[in-house]
Backbone as numpy.savetxt, mean C-alpha at the origin, in Angstrom:
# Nx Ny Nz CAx CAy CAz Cx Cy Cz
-10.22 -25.05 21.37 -11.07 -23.85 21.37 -10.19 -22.61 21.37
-10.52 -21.31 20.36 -10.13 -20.16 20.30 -10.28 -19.52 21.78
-9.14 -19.09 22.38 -9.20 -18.10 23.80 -9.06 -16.60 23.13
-10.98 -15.94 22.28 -10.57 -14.75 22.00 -10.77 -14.08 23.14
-10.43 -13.81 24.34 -9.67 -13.07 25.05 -8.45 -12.19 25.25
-8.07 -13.65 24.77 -6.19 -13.96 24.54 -6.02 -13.37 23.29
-7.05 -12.81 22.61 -6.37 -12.90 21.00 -6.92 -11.33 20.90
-7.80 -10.98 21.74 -8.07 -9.65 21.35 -7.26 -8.67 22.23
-6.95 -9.31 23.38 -5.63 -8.25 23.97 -4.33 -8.76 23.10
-4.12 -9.63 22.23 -2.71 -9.53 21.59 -3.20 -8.41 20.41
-4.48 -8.72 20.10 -4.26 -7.72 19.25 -4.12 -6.19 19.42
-4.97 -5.77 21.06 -4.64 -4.38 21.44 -3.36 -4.30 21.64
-2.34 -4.97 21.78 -0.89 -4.89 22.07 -0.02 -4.61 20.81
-0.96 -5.93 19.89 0.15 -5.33 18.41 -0.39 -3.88 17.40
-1.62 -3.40 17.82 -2.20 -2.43 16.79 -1.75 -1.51 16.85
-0.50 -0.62 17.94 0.12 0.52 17.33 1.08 0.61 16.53
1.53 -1.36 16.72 2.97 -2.02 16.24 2.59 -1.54 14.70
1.33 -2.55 14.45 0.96 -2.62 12.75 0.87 -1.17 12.36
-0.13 -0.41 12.98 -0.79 1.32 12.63 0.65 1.65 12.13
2.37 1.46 12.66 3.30 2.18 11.82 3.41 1.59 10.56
2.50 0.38 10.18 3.32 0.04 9.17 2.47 0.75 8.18
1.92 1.53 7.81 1.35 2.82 7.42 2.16 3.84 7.92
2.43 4.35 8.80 2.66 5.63 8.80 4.07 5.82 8.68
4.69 4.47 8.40 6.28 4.61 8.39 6.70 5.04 6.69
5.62 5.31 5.85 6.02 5.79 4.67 6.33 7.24 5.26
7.75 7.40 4.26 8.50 8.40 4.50 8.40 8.90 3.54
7.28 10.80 4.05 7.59 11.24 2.70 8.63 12.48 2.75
9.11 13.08 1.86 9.70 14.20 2.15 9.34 14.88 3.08
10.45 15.36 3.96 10.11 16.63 4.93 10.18 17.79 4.45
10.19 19.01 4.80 10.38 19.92 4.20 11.50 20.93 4.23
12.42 20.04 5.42 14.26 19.97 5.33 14.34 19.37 3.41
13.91 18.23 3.74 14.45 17.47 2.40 14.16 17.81 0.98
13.03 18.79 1.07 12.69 19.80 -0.19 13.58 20.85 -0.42
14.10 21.20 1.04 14.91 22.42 0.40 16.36 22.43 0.26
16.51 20.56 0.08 18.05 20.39 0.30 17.77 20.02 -1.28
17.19 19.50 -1.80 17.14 18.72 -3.49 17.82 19.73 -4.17
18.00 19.03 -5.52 18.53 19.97 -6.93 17.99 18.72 -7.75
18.60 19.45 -8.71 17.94 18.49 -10.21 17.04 17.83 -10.18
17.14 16.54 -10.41 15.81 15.65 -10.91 14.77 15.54 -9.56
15.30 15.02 -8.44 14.41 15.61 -7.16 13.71 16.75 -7.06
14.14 18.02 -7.37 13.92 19.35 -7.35 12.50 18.89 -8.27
12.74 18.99 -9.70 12.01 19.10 -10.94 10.57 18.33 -10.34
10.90 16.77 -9.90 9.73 16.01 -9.66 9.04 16.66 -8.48
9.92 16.98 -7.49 8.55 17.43 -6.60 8.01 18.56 -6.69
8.43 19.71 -7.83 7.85 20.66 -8.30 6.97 20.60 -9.61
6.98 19.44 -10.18 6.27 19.78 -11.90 6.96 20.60 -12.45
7.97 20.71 -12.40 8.61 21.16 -13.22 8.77 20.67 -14.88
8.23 20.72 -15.76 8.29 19.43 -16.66 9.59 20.13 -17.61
9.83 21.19 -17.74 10.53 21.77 -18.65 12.02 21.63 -17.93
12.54 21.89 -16.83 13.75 21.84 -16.02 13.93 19.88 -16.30
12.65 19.35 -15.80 12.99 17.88 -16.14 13.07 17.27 -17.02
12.79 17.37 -18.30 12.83 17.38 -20.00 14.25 17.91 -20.31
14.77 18.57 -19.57 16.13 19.28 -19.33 17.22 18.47 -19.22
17.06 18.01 -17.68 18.03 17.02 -17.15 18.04 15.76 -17.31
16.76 15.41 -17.93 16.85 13.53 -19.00 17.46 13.89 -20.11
17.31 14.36 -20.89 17.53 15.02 -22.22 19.50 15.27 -21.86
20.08 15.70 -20.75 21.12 15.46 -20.49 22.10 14.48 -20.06
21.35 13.65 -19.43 21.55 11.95 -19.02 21.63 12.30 -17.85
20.91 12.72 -17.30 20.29 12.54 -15.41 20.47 11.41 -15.29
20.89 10.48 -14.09 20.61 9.42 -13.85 19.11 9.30 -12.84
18.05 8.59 -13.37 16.77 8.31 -13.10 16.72 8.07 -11.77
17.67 6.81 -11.69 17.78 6.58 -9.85 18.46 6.84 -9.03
19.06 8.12 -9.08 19.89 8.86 -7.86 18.60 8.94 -6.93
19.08 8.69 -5.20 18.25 8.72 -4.38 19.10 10.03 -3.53
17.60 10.21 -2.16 17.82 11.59 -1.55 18.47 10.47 -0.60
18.37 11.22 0.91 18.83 10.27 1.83 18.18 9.44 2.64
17.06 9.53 2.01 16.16 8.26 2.74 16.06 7.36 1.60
16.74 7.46 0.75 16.53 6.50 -0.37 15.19 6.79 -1.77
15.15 7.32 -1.45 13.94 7.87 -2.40 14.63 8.40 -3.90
14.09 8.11 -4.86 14.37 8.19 -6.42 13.78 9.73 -6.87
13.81 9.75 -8.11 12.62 10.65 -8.15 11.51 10.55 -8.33
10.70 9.49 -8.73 10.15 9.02 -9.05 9.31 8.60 -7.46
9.56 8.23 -6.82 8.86 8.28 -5.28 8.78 9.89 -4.88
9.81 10.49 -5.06 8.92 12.12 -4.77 8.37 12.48 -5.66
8.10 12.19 -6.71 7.07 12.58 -7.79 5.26 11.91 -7.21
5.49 10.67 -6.84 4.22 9.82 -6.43 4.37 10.63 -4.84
4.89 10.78 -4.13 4.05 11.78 -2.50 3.38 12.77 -3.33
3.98 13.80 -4.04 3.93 14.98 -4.59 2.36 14.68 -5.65
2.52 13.64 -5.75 1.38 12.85 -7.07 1.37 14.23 -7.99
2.70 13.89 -8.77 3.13 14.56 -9.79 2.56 13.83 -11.04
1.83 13.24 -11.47 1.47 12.17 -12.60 2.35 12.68 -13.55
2.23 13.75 -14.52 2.89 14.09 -15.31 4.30 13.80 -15.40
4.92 14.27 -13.99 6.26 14.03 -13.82 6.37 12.39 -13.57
5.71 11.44 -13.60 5.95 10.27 -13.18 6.04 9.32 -14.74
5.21 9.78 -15.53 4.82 9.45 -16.65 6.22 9.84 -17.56
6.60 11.13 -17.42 8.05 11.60 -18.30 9.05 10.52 -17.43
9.07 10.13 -16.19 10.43 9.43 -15.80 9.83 8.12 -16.67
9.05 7.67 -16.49 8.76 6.24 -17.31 9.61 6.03 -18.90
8.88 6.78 -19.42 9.30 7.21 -20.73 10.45 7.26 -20.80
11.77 7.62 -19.36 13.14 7.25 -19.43 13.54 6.31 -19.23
12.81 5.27 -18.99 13.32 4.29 -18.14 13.60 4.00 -16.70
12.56 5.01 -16.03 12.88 4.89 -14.55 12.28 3.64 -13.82
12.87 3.32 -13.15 12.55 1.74 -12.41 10.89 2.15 -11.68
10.09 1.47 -12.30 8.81 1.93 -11.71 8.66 1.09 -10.43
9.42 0.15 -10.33 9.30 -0.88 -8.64 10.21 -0.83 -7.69
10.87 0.81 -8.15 12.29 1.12 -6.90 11.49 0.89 -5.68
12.05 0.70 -4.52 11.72 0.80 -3.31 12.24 1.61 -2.76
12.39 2.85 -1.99 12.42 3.81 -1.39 13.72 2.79 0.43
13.86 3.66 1.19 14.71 2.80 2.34 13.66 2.27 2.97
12.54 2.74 3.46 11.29 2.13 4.23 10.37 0.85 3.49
10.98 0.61 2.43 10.59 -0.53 1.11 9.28 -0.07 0.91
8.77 1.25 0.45 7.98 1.54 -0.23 7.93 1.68 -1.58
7.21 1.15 -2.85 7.18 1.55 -4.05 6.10 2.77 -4.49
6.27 3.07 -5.67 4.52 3.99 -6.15 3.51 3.20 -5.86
3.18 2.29 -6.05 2.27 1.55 -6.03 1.43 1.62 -4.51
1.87 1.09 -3.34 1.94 1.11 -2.21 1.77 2.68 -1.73
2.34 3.32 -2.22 2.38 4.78 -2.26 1.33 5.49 -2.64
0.62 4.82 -3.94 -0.96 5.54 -4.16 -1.27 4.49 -3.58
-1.69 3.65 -2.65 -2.50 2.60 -1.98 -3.01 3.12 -0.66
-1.52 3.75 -0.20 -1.51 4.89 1.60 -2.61 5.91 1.40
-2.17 6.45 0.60 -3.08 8.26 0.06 -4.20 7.60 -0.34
-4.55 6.61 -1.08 -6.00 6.60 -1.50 -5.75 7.58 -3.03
-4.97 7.74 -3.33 -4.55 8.01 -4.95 -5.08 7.20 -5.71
-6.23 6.91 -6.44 -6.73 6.12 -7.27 -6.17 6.99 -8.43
-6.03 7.97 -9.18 -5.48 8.40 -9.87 -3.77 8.20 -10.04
-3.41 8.35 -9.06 -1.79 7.69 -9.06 -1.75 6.31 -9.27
-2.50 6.00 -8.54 -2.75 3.86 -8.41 -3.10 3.76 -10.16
-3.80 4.29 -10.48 -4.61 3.89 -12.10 -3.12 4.05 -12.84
-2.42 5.48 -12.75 -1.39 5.52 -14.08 -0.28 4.77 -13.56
0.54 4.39 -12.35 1.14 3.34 -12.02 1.04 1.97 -12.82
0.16 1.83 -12.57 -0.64 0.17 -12.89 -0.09 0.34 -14.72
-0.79 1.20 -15.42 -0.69 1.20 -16.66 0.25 1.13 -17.18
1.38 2.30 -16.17 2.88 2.19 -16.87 3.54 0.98 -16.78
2.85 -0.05 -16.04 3.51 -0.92 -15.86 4.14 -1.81 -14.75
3.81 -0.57 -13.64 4.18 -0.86 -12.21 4.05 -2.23 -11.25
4.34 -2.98 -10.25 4.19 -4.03 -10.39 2.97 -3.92 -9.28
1.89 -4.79 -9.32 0.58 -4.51 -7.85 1.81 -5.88 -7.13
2.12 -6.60 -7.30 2.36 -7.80 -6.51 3.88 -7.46 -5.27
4.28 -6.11 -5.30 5.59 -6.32 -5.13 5.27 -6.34 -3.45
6.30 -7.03 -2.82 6.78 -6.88 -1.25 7.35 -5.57 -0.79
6.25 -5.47 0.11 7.00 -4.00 0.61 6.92 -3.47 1.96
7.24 -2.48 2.29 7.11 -2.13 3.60 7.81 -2.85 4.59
8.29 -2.13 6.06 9.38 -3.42 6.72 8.41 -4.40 7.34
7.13 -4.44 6.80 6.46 -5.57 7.87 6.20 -6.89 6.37
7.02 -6.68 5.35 6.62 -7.70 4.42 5.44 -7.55 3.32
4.74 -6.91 3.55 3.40 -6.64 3.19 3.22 -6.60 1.43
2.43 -6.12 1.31 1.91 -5.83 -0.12 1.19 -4.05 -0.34
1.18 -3.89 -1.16 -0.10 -2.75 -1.27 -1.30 -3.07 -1.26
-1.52 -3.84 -1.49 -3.07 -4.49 -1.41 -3.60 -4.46 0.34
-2.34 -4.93 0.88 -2.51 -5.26 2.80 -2.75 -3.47 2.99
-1.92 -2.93 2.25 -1.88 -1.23 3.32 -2.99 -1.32 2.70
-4.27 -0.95 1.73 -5.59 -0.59 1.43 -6.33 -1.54 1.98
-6.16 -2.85 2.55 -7.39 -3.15 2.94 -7.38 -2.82 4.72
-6.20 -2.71 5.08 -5.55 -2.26 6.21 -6.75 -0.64 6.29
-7.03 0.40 5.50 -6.95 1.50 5.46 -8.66 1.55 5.05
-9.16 0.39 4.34 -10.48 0.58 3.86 -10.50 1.42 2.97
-9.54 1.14 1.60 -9.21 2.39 0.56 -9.83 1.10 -0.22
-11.22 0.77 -0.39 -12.65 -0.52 -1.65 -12.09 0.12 -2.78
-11.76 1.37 -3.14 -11.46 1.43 -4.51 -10.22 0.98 -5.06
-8.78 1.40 -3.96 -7.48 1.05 -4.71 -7.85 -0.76 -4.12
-8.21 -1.20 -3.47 -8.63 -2.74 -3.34 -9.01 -3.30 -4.70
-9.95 -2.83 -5.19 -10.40 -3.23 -6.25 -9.15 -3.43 -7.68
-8.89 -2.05 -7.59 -7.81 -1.61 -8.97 -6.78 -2.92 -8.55
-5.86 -3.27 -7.22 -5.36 -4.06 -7.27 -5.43 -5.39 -7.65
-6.66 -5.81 -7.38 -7.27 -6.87 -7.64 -7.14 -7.31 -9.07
-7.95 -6.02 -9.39 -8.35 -6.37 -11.14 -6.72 -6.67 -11.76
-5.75 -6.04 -10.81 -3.64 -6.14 -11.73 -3.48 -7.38 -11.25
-4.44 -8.23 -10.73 -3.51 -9.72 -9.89 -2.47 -9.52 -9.27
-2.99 -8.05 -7.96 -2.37 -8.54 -7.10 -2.44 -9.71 -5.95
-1.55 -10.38 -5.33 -1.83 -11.53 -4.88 -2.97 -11.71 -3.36
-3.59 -12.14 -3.46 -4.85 -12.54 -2.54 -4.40 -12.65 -1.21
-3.22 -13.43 -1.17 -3.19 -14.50 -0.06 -2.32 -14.05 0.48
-1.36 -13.22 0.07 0.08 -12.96 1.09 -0.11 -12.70 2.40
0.91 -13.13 2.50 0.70 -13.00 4.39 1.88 -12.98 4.98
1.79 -11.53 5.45 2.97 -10.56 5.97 3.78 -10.93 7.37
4.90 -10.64 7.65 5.34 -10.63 8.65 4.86 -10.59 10.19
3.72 -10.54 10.20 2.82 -10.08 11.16 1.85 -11.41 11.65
1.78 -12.27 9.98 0.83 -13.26 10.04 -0.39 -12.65 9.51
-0.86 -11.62 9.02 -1.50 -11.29 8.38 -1.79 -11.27 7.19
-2.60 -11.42 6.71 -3.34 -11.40 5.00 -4.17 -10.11 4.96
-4.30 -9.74 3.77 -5.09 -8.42 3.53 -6.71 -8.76 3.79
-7.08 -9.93 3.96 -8.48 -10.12 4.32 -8.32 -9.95 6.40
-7.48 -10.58 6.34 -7.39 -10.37 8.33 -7.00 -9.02 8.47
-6.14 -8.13 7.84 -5.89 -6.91 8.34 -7.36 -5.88 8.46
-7.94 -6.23 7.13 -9.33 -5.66 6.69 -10.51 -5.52 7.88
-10.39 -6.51 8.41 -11.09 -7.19 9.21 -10.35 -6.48 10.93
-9.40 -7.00 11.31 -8.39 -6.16 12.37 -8.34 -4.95 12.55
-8.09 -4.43 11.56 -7.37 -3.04 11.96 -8.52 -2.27 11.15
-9.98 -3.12 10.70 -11.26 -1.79 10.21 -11.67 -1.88 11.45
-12.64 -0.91 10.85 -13.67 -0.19 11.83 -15.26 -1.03 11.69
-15.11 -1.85 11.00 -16.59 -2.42 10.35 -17.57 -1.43 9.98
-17.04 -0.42 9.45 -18.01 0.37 8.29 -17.92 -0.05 7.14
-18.55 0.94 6.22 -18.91 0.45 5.13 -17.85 0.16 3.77
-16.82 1.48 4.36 -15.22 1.43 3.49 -14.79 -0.24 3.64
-14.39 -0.29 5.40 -13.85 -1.68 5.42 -14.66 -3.00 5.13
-16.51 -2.90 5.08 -17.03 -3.77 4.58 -17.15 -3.79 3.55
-17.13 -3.10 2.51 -16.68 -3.07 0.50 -15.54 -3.75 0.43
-14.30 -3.50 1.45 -13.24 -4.43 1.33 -13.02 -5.47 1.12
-13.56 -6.04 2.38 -13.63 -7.23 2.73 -14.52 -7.76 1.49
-15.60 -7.30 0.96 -16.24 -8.25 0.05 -15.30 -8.28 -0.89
-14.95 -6.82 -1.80 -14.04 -7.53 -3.05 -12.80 -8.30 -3.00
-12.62 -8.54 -1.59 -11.89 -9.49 -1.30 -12.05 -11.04 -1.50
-13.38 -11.19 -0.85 -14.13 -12.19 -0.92 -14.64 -12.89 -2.55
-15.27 -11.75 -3.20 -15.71 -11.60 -4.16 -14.23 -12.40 -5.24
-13.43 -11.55 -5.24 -12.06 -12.36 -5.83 -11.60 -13.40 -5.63
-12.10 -14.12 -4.67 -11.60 -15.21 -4.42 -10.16 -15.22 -3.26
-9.85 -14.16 -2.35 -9.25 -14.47 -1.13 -9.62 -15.65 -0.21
-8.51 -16.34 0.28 -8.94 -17.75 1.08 -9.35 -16.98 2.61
-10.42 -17.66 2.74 -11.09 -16.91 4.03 -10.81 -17.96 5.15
-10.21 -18.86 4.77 -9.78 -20.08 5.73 -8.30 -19.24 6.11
-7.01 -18.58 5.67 -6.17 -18.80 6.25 -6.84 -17.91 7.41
-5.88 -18.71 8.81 -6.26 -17.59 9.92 -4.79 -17.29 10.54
-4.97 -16.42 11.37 -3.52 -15.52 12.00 -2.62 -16.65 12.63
-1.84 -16.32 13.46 -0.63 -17.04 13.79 -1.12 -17.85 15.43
-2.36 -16.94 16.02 -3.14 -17.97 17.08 -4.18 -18.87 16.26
-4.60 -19.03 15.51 -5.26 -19.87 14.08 -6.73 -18.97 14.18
-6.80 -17.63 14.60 -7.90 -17.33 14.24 -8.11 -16.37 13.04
-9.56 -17.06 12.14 -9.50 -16.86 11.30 -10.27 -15.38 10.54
-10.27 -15.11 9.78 -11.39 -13.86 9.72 -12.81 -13.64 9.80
-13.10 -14.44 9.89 -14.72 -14.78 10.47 -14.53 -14.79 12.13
-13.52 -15.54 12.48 -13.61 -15.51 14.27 -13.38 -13.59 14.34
-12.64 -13.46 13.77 -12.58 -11.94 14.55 -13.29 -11.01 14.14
-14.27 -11.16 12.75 -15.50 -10.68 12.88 -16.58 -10.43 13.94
-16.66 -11.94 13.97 -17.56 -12.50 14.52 -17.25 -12.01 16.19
-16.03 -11.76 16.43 -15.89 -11.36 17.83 -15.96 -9.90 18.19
-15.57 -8.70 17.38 -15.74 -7.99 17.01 -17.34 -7.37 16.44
-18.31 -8.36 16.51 -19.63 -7.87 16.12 -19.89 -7.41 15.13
-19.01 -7.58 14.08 -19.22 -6.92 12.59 -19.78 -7.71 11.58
-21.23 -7.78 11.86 -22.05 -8.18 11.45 -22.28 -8.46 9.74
-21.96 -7.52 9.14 -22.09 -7.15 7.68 -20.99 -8.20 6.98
-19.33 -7.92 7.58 -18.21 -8.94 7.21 -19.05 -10.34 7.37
-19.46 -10.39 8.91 -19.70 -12.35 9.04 -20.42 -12.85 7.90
-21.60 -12.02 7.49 -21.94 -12.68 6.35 -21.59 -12.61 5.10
-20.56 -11.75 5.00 -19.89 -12.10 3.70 -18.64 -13.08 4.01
-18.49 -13.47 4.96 -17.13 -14.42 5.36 -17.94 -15.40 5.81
-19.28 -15.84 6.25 -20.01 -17.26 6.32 -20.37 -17.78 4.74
-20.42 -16.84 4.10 -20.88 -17.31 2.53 -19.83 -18.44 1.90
-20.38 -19.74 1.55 -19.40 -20.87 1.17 -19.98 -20.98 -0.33
C-alpha cells in the first residue's frame, strides 16, 4: 500500500528543489547587456543591419557570454525572432545549450513563447533535446508550468512522452505535482493523455499519476487518467 502521507510531505520537501528547475534559466542580467559587443549586442537589440554586418564578416555564431550563452539564446530571452531566423540562415547551432543546459526550445517552453516555440520548431530545432540540470525536457518545463499550448506544439514535433528526469519525474507526473488542477494544468494533462503518454509510469515511491491526483482531489485529471 501507497503511504501518501509519506509521499506528499516528500513532495512538500522537494517542490522548491524542482520550482528552480524553472527558474534556474539564466537570462541576461542587465550587467551582462551592458558588457556585450558584436553578435550578442546585435541579437539582444534587433539590430538586423549591425548583424547582417558581422555574419557577412565571419562572426563566429557560437561565441558565448559568460554564462555560456550564444547568440542565439539571447536572441530567444530577448524573443528576437527575426534575429534568430538570420543566425539560422548562418548556420547557428539551433540545439546549443546555454551553461544551465538550456536550449531555444526549452526557452520558448519557460515564457510560454508559442511564437518563439512555433519558429524554433520550423527552423529545425530539436523538441526532444535533454536539458536543464535536473535532466528534463521542454515538454517537462510546460507541463511543469501548464503552458496546453507549447504542450501541444511539442507533441505534434515528437517530443518524447515518457522521459523521466532526474527527479523521477515524467511530464505527465510533473503536470499533475507541481499544477494547480486548473484548467491550464488540466488541458495538459489531457494532451498528454490524448498522445498517448504512459499513465502507468509512477515516481520513484511507485506513485503513479492518478494516485496523486487522486490524492490531491483533482478531480477533472482523475478522469482523464482513469480513462483505459
Amino acid at each position: 500500500m501507497i503511504n501518501f502521507t509519506f509521499t506528499a510531505l516528500l513532495v512538500v520537501v522537494t517542490l522548491p528543489f524542482v520550482a528552480t528547475s524553472v527558474s534556474a534559466q539564466n537570462a541576461p542580467t542587465p550587467q551582462d547587456i551592458a558588457e556585450y559587443d558584436a553578435l550578442h549586442t546585435a541579437a539582444h537589440e534587433g539590430d538586423m543591419q549591425r548583424l547582417g554586418t558581422l555574419l557577412e564578416s565571419g562572426a563566429d555564431t557560437e561565441v558565448r557570454d559568460g554564462s555560456g550563452r550564444t547568440p542565439l539564446h539571447v536572441a530567444a530571452f530577448a524573443s528576437q525572432d527575426a534575429v534568430i531566423e538570420r543566425l539560422a540562415a548562418a548556420d547557428a547551432d539551433l540545439d546549443a545549450l546555454e551553461s544551465m543546459a538550456y536550449d531555444i526550445v526549452t526557452i520558448a517552453a519557460v515564457d510560454n513563447d508559442v511564437e518563439l516555440m512555433d519558429l524554433a520548431l520550423r527552423l529545425g530545432a530539436s523538441a526532444g533535446n535533454i536539458t536543464s540540470p535536473y535532466d528534463g525536457t521542454a515538454l517537462i518545463a510546460a507541463a511543469h508550468l501548464g503552458h496546453a499550448a507549447i504542450v501541444q506544439r511539442l507533441i505534434e514535433s515528437d517530443a518524447p512522452l515518457d522521459h523521466v528526469n532526474n527527479l523521477g519525474w515524467t511530464a505527465l507526473i510533473e503536470a499533475v505535482v507541481l499544477g494547480d488542477g486548473g484548467p491550464d494544468h488540466v488541458a495538459t494533462v489531457a494532451a498528454l493523455v490524448n498522445a498517448g503518454a504512459d499513465k502507468d509510469i509512477a515516481d520513484r515511491q511507485g506513485v503513479t499519476p492518478l494516485n496523486h491526483a487522486q490524492e490531491r482531489g483533482y478531480q477533472e485529471m482523475v478522469e482523464l487518467l482513469e480513462v483505459r
